[in-house]
N, C-alpha and C positions, 0 to 999 in steps of 0.2 A: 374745453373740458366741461361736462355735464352732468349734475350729480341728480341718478335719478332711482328712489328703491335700494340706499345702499349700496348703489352701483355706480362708478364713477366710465363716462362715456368720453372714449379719447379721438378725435380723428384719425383715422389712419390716411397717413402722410408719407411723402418719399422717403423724411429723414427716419422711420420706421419700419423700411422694408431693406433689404440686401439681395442682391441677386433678379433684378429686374433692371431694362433699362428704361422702362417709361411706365408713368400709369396713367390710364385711359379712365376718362369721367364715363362713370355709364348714369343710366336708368336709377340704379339701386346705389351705386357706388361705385368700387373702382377696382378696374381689372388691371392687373399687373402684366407687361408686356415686355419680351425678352430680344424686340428688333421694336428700335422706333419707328415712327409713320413714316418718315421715310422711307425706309427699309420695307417696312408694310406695302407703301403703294404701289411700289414697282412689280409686284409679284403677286398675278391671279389666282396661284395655286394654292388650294384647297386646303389640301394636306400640310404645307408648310404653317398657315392660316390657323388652323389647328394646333400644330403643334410649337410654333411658336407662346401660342395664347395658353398652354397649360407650364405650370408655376414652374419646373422642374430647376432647384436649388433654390427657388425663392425663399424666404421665409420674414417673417416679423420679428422683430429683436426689440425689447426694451428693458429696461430698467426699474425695480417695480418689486414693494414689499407684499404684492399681493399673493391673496392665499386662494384665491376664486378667478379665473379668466374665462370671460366666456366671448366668442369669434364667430359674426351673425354673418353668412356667406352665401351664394348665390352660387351652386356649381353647375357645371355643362359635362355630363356624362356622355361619351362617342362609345355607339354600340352599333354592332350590324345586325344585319336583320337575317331574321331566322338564326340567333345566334343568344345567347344567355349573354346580359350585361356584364360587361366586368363586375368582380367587385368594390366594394365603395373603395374609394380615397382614401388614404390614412392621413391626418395628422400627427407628425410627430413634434412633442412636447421635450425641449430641452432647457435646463435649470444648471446654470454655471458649464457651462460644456456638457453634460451627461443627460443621456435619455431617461426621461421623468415619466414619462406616458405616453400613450396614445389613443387616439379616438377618429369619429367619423361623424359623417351629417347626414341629414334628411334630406326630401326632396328637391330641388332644383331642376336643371332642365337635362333634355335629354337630344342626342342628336345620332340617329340611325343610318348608317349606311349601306345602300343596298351594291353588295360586290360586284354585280352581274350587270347594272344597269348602270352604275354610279351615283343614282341619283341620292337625295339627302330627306328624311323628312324629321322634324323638328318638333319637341314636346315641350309644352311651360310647365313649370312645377315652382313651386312655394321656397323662400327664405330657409336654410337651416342652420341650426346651432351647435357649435362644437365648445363643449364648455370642460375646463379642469378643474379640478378643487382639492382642497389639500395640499397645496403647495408650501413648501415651507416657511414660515412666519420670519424673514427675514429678507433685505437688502440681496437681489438676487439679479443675475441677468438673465433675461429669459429669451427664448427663441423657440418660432412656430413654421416648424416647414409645411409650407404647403402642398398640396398631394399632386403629385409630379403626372399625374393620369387622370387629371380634371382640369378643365378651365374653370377659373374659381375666382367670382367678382367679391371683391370684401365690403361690406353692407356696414359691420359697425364693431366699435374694440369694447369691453365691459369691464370694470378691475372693480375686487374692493378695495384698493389702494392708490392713490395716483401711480404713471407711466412715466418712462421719459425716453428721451433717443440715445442710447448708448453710443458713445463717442470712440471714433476707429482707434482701433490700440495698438496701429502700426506691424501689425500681420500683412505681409506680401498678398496682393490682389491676384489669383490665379483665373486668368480669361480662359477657358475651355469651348471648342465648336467640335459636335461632335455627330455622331448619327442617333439612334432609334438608341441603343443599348448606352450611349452617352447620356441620354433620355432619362434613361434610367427603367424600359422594357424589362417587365418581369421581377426587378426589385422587388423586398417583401415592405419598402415605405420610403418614402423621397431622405431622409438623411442616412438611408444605405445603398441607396444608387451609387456605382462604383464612384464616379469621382467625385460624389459629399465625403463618403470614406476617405478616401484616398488624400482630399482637401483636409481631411481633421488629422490624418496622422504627419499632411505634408508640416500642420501648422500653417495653414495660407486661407486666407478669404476667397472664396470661391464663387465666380458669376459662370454658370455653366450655360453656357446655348447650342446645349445637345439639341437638334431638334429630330423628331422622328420621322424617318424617312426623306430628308432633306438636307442632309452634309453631300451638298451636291457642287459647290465651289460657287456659290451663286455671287456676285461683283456687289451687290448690295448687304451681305453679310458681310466680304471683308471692309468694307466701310462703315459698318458697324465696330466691328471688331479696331479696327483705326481709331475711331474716335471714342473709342472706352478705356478709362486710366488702367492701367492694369502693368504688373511689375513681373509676371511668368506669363506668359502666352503658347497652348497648345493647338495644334488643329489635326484632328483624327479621320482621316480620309480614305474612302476606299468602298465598303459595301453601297451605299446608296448609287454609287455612279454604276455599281455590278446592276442591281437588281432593277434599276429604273432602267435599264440600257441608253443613258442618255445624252455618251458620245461617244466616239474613236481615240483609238491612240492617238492621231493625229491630231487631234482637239486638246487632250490629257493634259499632253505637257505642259501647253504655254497658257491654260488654264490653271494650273499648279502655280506656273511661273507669277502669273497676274494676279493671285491672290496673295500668294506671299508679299510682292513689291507693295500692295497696298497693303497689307499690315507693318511693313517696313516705312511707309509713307509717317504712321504715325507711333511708329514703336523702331526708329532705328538700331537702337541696341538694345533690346528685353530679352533677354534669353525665350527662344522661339522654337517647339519642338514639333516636329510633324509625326505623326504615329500611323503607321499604316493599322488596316483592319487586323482582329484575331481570327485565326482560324477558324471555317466557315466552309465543310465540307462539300457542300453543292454550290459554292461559285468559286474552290480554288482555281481548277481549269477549265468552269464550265458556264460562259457567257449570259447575260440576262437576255429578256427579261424575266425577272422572276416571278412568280404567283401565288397566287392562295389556293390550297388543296384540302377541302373540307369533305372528303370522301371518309377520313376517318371520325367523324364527329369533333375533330377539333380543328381548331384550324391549327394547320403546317403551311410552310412555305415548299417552293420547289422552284429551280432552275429549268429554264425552258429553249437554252438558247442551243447552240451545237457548238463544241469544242474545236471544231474543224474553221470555224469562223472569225478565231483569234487572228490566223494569217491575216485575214482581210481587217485588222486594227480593233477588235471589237474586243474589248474590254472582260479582263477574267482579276481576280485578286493577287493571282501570281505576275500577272501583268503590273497591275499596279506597283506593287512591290520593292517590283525591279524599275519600274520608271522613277518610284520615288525614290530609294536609296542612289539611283545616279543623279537626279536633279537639288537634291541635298548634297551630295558630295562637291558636285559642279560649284554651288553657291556659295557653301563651307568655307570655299578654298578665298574668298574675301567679306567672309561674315562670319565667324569666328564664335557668335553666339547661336547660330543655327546647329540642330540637331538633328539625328531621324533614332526612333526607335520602332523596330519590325514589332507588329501586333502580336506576331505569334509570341514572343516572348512573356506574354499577358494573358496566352490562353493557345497553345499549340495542339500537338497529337496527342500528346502524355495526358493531357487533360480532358480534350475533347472523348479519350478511351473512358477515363474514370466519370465525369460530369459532360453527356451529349446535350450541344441543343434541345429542349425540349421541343421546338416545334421548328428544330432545322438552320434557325436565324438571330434567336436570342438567347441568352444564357439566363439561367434561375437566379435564385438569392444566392446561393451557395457561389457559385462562378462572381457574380458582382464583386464578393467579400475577396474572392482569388484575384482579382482583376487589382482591385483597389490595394491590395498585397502586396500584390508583383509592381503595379505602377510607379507607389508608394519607393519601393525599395529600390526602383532602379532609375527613377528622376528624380525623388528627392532626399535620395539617402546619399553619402558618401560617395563622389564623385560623379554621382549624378547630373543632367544639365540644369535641375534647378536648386543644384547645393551650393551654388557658387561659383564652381569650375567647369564651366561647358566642357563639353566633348563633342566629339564628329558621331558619334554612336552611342550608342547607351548597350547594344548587344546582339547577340545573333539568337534564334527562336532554340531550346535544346531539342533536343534530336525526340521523336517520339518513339 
């Protein structure tokens, strides 16, 4: 600790972060990672690379009468080319559990991708500062989610009051692997991405490893997942293997099977739920792979496969569905803490009428909040599988 200008300088350290499983020394400082190097070296892909390395449920948690916080960071903005940058990153600011504020940062780096070609090109930009003030003048626990749509190295901590590491207060660990919209896709800020929500009504500590466009059953994720403590364990399966088209029925199953057994390798009784995707009108029965369609000035996604080509094993959401509800029953019948609950139940017709995909594939803020609602209510409410009483199902989707 360093006192410099009234300003007291804390290292940020593991025992100060939540929701990461490693941090990576860089350059500037330290990027928080949500699959160890292990996990990291086995897998080229880009995209995974990506979006493993942006925070989504990360945040900073301490202890701290201060009335000033200011957060010196390093972020990587992903933008495509000929496309308007997203907008900035939100930090959200929470004080005793409740949202205190919010803010954004300045320059950092920038990383463009060109749709058409693949290729990648790379911008540097400068340190930025996310500072709060006004906090209230007493003995507070604080927490800094960081922005779920940035990779964001953390440079340096600033208080005017000394920090400390808040000590676990015995809240159930919920482990979540999820795809793009587990991500938290489309959120209006990383502590309302459906399962931060859904985590703060369950009452549970929440490591999410949604990662975007990659809940693809990969053997080094569930070895991840294995060797992370964790007391609820969810795995949300089903779009990424539509829209990547990146395997057959025949593959499906005993990729299903192989990922469960190693989260069972090191979770043999945690209550275990597997959740199929939510309704997702261009790939219920209509094969990948999917694409980007920027003919409207914005990007939409679209399904490009033929429906006719499910006979020959190829992968639709109705497909999965029904693989996963039979390979959960199968497994059920001598693991007792295994669950399945149908996605639609979380975002069916009824809904998809009222609130559509805005761009075919993610849902807005408004849908996260309904997601996090419906999740909330029917895994960790009253007979839910993580209230205490597993069940073989949580539900069937209502009728749209």
């Amino acid at each position: 600790m360093n006192v410099e200008n009234d300003r007291i300088s804390t290292p940020i350290t593991a025992d100060l972060l939540r929701g990461a499983l490693e941090l990576e020394q860089t350059g500037v400082g330290v990027l928080p990672h949500r699959l160890p190097a292990r996990a990291r070296a086995q897998c080229s892909d880009g995209q995974l690379a990506m979006a493993e390395a942006q925070p989504s449920g990360v945040r900073l948690v301490f202890r701290t009468r201060a009335t000033v916080v200011e957060l010196d960071t390093l972020r990587t903005r992903v933008g495509y080319q000929g496309m308007p940058l997203r907008p900035d990153g939100v930090y959200d600011l929470l004080v005793d559990g409740r949202l205190a504020g919010q803010a954004t940062t300045t320059g950092g780096k920038v990383m463009l991708l060109d749709m058409a070609t693949g290729s990648t090109e790379n911008q540097s930009g400068p340190v930025g500062t996310v500072r709060f003030a006004d906090l209230p003048d007493r003995v507070k626990d604080v927490e800094i989610w960081l922005p779920h749509t940035e990779m964001t190295e953390l440079v340096a901590l600033r208080t005017d009051a000394p920090v400390e590491a808040v000590p676990r207060d015995g809240r159930p660990v919920w482990l979540h692997h999820g795809s793009s919209i587990s991500h938290g896709s489309n959120a209006a800020s990383p502590s309302t991405a459906w399962p931060a929500l859904a985590a703060s009504a369950g009452g549970v500590d929440l490591v999410n490893l949604g990662f975007g466009g990659s809940a693809l059953l990969d053997p080094f994720t569930a070895r991840a997942m294995r060797d992370t403590p964790a007391d609820l364990i969810s795995v949300k399966i089903g779009i990424n293997l539509v829209n990547a088209d990146l395997m057959r029925l025949r593959a499906f199953g005993p990729a299903v099977h192989g990922f469960l057994d190693t989260l069972r390798d090191g979770h043999p009784s945690t209550p275990l739920l597997v959740v199929s995707a939510i309704l997702c009108p261009i790939h219920e029965d209509t094969p990948g792979p999917g694409a980007v369609d920027l003919s409207s000035g914005t990007m939409q996604f679209r399904a490009t496969g033929d429906p006719a080509e499910r006979a020959a094993g190829k992968l639709t959401l109705t497909a999965i569905r029904e693989e996963l509800a039979r390979i959960v029953a199968q497994r059920a019948a001598d693991d007792p803490n295994l669950s399945y609950l149908d996605g639609r139940v979380l975002y069916g017709e009824a809904d998809a009428a009222e609130l559509p995909l805005p761009d075919r594939l993610h849902p807005d803020a408004a849908t996260h909040r309904r997601i996090a609602e419906r999740f909330a209510g029917a895994v960790f409410g009253a007979g839910g599988p993580f209230s205490g009483r597993p069940v073989a199902a949580v539900g069937r989707p209502a009728a749209g």
